[in-house]
KETORKOL-462449 format. One line per 4 residues: their letters; for each residue x, y, z of C-alpha. Coordinates in nm, 2 decimals, always signed. Layout:
<rs>
A	X/Y/Z  ...
</rs>
This chain:
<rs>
XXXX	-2.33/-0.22/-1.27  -2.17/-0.54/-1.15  -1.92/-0.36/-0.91  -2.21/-0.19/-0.75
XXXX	-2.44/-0.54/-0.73  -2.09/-0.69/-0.58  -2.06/-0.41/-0.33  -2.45/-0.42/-0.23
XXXX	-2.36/-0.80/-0.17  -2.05/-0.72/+0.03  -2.26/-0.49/+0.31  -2.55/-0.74/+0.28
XXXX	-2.30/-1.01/+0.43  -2.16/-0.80/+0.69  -2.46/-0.72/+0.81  -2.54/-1.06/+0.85
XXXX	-2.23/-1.12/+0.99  -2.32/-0.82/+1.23  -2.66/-0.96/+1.33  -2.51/-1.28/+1.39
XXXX	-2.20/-1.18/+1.60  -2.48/-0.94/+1.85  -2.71/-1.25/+1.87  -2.44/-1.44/+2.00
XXXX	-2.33/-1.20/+2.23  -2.72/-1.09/+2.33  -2.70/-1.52/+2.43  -2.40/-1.48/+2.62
XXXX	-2.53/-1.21/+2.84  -2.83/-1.37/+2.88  -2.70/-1.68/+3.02  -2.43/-1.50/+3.21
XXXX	-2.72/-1.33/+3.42  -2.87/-1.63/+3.48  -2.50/-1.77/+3.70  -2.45/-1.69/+4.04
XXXX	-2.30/-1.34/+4.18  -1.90/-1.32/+4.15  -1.74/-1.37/+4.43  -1.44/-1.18/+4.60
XXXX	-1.24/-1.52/+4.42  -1.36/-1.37/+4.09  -1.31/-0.98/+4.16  -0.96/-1.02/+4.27
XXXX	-0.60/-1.19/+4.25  -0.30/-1.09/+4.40  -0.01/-0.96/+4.19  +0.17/-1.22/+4.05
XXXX	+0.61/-1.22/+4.05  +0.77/-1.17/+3.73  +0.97/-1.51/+3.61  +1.24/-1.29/+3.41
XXXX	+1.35/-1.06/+3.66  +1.35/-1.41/+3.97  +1.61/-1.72/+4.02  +1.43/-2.01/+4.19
XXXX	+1.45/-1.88/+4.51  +1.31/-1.53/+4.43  +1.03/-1.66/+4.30  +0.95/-1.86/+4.62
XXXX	+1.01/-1.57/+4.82  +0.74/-1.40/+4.62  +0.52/-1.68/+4.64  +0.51/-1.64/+4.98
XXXX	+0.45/-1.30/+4.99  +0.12/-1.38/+4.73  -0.01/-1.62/+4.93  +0.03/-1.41/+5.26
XXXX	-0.24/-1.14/+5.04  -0.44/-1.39/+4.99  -0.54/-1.53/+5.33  -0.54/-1.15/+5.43
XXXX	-0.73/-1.08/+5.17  -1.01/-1.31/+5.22  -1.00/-1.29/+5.60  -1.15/-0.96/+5.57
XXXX	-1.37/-0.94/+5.24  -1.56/-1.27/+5.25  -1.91/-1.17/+5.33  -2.11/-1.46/+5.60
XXXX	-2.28/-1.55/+5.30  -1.92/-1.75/+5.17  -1.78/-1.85/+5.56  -1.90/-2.18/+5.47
XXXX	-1.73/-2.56/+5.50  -1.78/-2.60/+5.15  -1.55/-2.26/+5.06  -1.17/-2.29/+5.05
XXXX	-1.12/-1.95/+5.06  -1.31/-1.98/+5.46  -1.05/-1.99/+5.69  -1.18/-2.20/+5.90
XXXX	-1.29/-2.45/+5.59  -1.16/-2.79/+5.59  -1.07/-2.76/+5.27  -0.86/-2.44/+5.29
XXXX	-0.49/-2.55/+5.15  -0.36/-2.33/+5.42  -0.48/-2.54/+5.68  -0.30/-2.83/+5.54
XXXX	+0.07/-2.97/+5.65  +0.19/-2.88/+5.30  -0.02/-2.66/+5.05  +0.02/-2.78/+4.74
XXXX	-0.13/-2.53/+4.54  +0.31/-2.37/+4.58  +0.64/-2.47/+4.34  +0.80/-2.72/+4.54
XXXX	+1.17/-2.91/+4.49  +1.22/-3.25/+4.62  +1.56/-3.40/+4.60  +1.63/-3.78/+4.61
XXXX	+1.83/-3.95/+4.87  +2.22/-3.92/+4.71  +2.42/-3.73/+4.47  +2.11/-3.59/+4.17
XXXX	+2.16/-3.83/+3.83  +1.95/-3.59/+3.68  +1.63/-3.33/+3.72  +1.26/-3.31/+3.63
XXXX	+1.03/-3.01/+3.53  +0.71/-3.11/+3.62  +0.39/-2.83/+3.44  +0.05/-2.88/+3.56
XXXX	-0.27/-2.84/+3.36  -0.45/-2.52/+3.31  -0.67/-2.44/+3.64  -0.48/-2.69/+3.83
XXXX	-0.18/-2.68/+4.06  +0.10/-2.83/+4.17  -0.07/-3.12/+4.34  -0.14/-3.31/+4.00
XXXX	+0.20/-3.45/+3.95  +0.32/-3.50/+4.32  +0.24/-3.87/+4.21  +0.48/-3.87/+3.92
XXXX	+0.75/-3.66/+4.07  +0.77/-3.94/+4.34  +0.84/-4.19/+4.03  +1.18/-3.98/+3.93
XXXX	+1.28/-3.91/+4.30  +1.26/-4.28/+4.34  +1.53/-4.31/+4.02  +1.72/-4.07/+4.18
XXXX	+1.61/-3.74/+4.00  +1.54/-3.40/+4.17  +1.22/-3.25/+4.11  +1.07/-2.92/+4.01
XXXX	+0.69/-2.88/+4.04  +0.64/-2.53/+3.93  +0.33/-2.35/+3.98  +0.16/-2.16/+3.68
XXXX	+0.12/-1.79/+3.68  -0.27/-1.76/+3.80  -0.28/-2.10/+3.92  -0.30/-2.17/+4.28
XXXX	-0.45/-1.91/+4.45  -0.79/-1.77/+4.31  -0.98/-1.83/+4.00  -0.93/-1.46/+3.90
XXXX	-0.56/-1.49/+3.87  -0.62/-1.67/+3.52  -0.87/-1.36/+3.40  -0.59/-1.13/+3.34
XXXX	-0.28/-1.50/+3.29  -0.06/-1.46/+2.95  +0.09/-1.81/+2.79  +0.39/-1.57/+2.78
XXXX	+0.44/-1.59/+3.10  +0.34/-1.96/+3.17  +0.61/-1.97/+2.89  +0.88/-1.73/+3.11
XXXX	+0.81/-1.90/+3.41  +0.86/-2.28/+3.29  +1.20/-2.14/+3.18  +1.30/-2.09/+3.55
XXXX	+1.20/-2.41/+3.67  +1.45/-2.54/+3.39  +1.68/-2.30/+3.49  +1.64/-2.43/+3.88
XXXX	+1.64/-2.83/+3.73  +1.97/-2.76/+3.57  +2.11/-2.59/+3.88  +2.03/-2.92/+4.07
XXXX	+2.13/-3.16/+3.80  +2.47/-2.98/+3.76  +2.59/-2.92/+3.38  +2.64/-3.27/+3.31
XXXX	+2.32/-3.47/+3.39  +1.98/-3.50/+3.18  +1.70/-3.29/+3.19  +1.40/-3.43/+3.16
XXXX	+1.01/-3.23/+3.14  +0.65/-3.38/+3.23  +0.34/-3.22/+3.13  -0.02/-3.28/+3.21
XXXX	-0.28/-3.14/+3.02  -0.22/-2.74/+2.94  +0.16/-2.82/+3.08  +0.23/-3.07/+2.80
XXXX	+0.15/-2.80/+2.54  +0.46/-2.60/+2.75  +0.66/-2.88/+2.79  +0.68/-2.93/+2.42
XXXX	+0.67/-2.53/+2.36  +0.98/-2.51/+2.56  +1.14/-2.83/+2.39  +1.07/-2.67/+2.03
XXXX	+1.22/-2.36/+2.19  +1.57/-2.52/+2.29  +1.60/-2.70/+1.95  +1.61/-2.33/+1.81
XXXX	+1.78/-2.16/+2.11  +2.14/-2.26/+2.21  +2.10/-2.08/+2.55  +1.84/-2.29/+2.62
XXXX	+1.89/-2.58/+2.86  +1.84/-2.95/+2.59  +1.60/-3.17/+2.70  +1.69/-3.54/+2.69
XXXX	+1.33/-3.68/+2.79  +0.96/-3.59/+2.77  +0.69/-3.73/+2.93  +0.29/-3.56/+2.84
XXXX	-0.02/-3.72/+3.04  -0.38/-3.60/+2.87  -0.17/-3.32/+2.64  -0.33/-3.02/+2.51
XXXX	-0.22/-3.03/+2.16  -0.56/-2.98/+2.02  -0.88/-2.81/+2.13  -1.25/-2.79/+2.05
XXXX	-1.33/-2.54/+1.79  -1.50/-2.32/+2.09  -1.18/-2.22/+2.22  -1.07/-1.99/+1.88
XXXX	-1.38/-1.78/+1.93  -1.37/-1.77/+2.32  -1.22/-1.43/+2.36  -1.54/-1.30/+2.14
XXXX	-1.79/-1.45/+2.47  -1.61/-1.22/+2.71  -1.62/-0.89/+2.45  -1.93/-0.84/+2.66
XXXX	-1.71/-0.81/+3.01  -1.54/-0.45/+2.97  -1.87/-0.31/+3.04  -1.92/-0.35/+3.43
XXXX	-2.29/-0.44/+3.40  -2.19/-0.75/+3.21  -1.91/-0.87/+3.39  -2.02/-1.22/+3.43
XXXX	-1.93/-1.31/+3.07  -1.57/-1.29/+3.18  -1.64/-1.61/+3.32  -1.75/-1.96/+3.11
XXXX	-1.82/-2.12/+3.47  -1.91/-1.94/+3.80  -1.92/-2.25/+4.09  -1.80/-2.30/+4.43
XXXX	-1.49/-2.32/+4.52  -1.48/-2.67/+4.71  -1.17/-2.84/+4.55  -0.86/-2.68/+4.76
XXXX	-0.60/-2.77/+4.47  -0.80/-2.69/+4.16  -1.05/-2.43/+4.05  -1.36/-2.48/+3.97
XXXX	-1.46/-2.15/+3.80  -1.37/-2.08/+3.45  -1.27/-1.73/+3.30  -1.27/-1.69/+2.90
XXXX	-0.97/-1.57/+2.94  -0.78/-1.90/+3.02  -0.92/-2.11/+2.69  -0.82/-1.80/+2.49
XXXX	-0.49/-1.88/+2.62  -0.47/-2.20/+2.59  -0.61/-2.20/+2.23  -0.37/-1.93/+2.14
XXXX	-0.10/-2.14/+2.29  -0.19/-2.45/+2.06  -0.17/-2.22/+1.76  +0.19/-2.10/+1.85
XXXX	+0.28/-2.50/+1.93  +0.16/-2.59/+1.54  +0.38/-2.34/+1.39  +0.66/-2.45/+1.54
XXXX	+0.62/-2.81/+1.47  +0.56/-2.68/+1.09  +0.90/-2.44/+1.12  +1.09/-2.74/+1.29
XXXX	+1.00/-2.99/+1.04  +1.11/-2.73/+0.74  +1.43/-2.62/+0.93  +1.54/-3.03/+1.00
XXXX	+1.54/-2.95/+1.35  +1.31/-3.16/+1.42  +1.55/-3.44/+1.39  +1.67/-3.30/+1.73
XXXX	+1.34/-3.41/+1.87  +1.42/-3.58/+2.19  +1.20/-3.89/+2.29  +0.85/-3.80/+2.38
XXXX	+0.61/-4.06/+2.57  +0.25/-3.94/+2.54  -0.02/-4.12/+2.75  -0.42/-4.05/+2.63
XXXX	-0.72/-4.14/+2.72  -0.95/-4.21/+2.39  -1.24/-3.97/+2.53  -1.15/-3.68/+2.66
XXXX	-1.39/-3.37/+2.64  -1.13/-3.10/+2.73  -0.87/-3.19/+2.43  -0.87/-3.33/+2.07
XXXX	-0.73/-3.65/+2.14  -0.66/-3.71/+1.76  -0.46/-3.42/+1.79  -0.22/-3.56/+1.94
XXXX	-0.17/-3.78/+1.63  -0.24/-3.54/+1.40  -0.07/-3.23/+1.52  +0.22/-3.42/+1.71
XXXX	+0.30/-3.72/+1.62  +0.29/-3.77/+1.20  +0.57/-3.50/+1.24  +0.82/-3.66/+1.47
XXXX	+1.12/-3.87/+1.32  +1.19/-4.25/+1.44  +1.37/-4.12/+1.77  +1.20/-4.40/+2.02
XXXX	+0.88/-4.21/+2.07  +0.54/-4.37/+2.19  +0.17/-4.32/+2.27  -0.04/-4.51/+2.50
XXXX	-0.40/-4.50/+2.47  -0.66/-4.58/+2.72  -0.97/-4.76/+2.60  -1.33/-4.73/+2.67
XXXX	-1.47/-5.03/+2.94  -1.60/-5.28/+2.66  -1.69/-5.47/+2.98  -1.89/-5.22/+3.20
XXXX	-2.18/-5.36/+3.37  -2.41/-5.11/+3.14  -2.22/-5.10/+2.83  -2.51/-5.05/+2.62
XXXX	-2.55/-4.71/+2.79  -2.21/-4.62/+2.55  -2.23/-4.38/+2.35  -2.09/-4.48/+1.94
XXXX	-1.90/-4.19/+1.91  -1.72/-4.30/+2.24  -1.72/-4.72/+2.12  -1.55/-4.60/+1.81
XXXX	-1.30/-4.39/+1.91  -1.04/-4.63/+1.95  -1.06/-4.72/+1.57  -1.05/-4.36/+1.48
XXXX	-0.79/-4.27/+1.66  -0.57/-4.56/+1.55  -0.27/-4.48/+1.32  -0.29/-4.71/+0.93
XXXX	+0.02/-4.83/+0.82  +0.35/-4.85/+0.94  +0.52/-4.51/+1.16  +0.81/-4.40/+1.29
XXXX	+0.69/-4.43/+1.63  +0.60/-4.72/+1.87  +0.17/-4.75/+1.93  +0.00/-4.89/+2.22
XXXX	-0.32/-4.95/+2.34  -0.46/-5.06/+2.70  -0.83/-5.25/+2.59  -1.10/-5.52/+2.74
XXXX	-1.33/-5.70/+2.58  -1.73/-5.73/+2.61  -1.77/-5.99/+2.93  -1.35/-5.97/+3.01
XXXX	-1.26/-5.70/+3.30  -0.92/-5.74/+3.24  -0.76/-5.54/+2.98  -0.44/-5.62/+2.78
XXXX	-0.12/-5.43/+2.60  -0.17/-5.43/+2.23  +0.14/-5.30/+2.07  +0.28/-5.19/+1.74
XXXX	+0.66/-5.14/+1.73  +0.79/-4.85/+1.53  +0.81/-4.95/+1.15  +0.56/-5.22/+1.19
XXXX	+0.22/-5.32/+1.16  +0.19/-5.66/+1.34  +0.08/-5.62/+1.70  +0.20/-5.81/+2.00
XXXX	-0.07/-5.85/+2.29  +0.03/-5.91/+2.60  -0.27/-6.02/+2.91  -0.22/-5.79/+3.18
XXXX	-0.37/-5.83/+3.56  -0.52/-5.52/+3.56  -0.92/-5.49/+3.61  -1.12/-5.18/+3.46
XXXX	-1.31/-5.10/+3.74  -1.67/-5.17/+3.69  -1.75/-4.82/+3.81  -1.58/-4.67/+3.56
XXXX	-1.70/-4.67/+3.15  -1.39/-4.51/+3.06  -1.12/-4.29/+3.21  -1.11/-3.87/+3.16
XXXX	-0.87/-3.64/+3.06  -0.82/-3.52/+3.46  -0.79/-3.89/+3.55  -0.45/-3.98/+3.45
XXXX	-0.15/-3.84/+3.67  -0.37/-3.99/+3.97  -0.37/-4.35/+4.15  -0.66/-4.49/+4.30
XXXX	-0.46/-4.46/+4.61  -0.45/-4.04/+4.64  -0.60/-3.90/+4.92  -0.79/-3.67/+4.72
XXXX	-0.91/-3.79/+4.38  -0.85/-4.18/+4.48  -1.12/-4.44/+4.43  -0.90/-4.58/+4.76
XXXX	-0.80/-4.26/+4.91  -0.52/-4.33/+5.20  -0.55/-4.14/+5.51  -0.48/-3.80/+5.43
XXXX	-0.54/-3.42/+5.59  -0.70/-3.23/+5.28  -1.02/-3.23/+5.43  -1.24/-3.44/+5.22
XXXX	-1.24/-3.74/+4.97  -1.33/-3.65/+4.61  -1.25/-3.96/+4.43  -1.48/-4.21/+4.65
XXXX	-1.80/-4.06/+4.62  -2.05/-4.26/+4.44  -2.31/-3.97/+4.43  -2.69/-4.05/+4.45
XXXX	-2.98/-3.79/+4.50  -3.28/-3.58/+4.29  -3.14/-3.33/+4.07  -3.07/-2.96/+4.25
XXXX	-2.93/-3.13/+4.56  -2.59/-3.09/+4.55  -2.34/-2.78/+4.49  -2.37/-2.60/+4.15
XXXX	-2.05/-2.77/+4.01  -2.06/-3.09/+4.18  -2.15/-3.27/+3.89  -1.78/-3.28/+3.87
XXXX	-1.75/-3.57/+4.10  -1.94/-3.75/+3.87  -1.65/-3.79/+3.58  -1.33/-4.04/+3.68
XXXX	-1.10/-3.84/+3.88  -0.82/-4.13/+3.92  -0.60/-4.38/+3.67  -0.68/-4.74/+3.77
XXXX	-0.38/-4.82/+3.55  -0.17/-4.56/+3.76  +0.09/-4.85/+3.83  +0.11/-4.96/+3.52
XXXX	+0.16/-4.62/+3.37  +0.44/-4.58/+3.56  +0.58/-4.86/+3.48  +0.59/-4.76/+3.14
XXXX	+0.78/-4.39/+3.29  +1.03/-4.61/+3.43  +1.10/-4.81/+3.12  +1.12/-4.48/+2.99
XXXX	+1.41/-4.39/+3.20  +1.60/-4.68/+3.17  +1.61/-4.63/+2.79  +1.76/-4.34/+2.90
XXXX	+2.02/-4.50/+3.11  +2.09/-4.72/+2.77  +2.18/-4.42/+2.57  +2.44/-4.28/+2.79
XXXX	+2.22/-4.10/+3.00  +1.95/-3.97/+2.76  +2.12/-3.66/+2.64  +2.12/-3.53/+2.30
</rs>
């Protein structure tokens, strides 16, 4: 009698399980009709290359040929409807990349001016291109690195090459660019990696790898801006939202965001797809910081500097801490965290969650590892350096001439790898041919006026402690320099 009541219960949960899974999916499709039409950029992407079967200069080769599809492409299936200034897939936009002197959406290399005393991998964040880290390239060709700015598989072209994008191959291709970096560097000089955002969960996924793999070129530094070590809990179930999308009638729920394409070096429509990747990638990176720690490799570890800011909707910042951090030994690491604006002219319009943050995400107790924090005070623009060294509790503070701006209540996890100064994103954009300023646009009208999407604009798009952040990149590679070069 009691195996039968247990069974009875066992269908009676399923079927709530059931109801609930089709209610959520009956939502999805519901609000999935409700976003615009897709868009040739959502129907199609052209074929990306292969990283295993490509050396470095294959897989520019083949970059050109994808990028020569896609200005075909979209020269002759753009309907009147999307030949519009606002569409960077127009030809005759202003924001089309391929208008521009350099299109930075492409892998690029720069070298510095003498012999290479090392190399730099440089991964971008998921969505994004290229472009992100020009900024801090230019701070390790100015210490006389050579640079590799790879692009992503189904990055840098159309928002449908991330629909059908594998971490696999975000995975295969990063090990090219190491393979190019070490080809520059020559067998003898340090290899170092910077990732922003999705790229910092490669970076490390490739530095966990060559711990475990001899072949493997070793990594002597590691530098991760806004790191996606952690995500919200959304992004485990996001491949069930786009079960819906293998029927053609509900193809929209493919997509979590369907918006114009405005920004010419970063998308602004969202496939499922790409935080099902990203999630899954997370998931990979956890195990191997568990296998590493149970192995002993993890005293291998090379140096990692990790700079976050405290509120961040796209990652778990505490992640970083959690996840990361309590597993590394004493090897010289260091996080920085940027504060909220304690000081913004309406700091009362701050949310708790975001004026506690700070004190949640701080570390009790002594660890292995050094901790900083960039805050102000309520009434004091200027923020100051609080530091714990490795070990240690006590905290140095140290006044620094650097103003939050009063525009800003705190900074964003796409702020970081950008100065005020870029012509894009800035808050003080330089002169610059990409179109249009982003960063500088202190938006004011009724609701509906602007672009679906360009609510964007609205959340910090540049580090106002840019300079200072690289100063801390710098230091970086000077302890470098006092070890003998930085290699393991």
């Amino acid at each position: 009698m009691r195996k039968g009541w247990f069974g009875i219960w066992i269908w009676r949960l399923a079927a709530v399980a059931a109801s609930l899974v089709a209610l959520f999916l009956a939502l999805r499709i519901h609000l999935s009709d409700r976003q615009p039409d897709l868009r040739p950029w959502h129907t199609w992407a052209p074929e990306e290359p292969d990283p295993d079967q490509l050396d470095w200069a294959g897989w520019i080769a083949a970059e050109d040929g994808l990028f020569r599809d896609l200005q075909t492409h979209m020269r002759t299936e753009l309907a009147a409807v999307d030949r519009v200034a606002a569409n960077r897939y127009f030809e005759e936009s202003p924001v089309n990349p391929q208008r521009f002197a350099e299109n930075w959406n492409r892998s690029y290399t720069l070298l510095p001016a003498g012999p290479p005393r090392g190399a730099v991998v440089l991964l971008h964040g998921l969505s994004d291109s290229p472009y992100s880290l020009r900024h801090v390239a230019k701070i390790y060709v100015d210490h006389g690195f050579a640079a590799v700015a790879l692009r992503l598989p189904g990055h840098g072209t159309v928002p449908a090459g991330l629909v059908k994008a594998h971490w696999q191959d975000w995975r295969a291709a990063t090990r090219l660019a190491m393979r190019e970096a070490r080809r520059l560097a020559g067998d003898h000089q340090p290899l170092h990696l910077v990732g922003y955002s999705n790229g910092g969960a490669l970076a490390l996924q490739y530095t966990l790898d060559s711990l475990e793999e001899p072949s493997l070129a070793p990594v002597a530094r590691v530098v991760l801006l806004s790191p996606m070590i952690g995500l919200t809990r959304f992004a485990r179930f996001a491949g069930v939202a786009g079960w819906p999308s293998i029927l053609p009638s509900f193809s929209k729920t493919a997509w979590l965001d369907l918006v114009p394409e405005f920004n010419p070096f970063k998308y602004g429509s969202f496939p499922v797809n790409a935080a099902r990747q990203s999630y899954e990638l997370t998931q990979i990176i956890d195990r191997q910081m568990l296998a590493a720690v149970k192995s002993g490799s993890i005293a291998r570890m090379p140096p990692l500097l990790v700079f976050q800011s405290v509120v961040d909707s796209t990652v778990a910042g505490e992640a970083v801490f959690q996840n990361l951090f309590s597993r590394l030994p004493g090897n010289g690491s260091e996080i920085v965290l940027f504060d909220v604006n304690r000081a913004a002219p309406l700091d009362l319009l701050l949310s708790p969650t975001a004026l506690g943050q700070l004190e949640r995400m701080k570390p009790t107790g002594p660890q292995p590892y050094r901790f900083t924090f960039l805050a102000n005070e309520p009434g004091n623009p200027f923020v100051s350096e609080h530091t714990r060294p490795p070990s240690s509790t006590a905290e140095t503070v140290r006044a620094l001439n650097i103003e939050y701006p009063a525009t800003y209540f705190s900074l964003s996890h796409v702020a970081l790898p950008f100065p005020p100064q870029d012509s894009l994103y800035g808050t003080h954009p330089v002169a610059g041919k990409f179109g249009v300023h982003l960063g500088n646009q202190l938006l004011r009208a009724e609701r509906g006026t602007l672009l679906s999407g360009a609510d964007s604009l609205v959340r910090a798009s540049c580090n106002p402690f840019f300079d200072y952040q690289s100063a801390r990149i710098a230091e970086h590679l000077r302890a470098a320099d006092d070890r003998g070069g930085g290699l393991p």
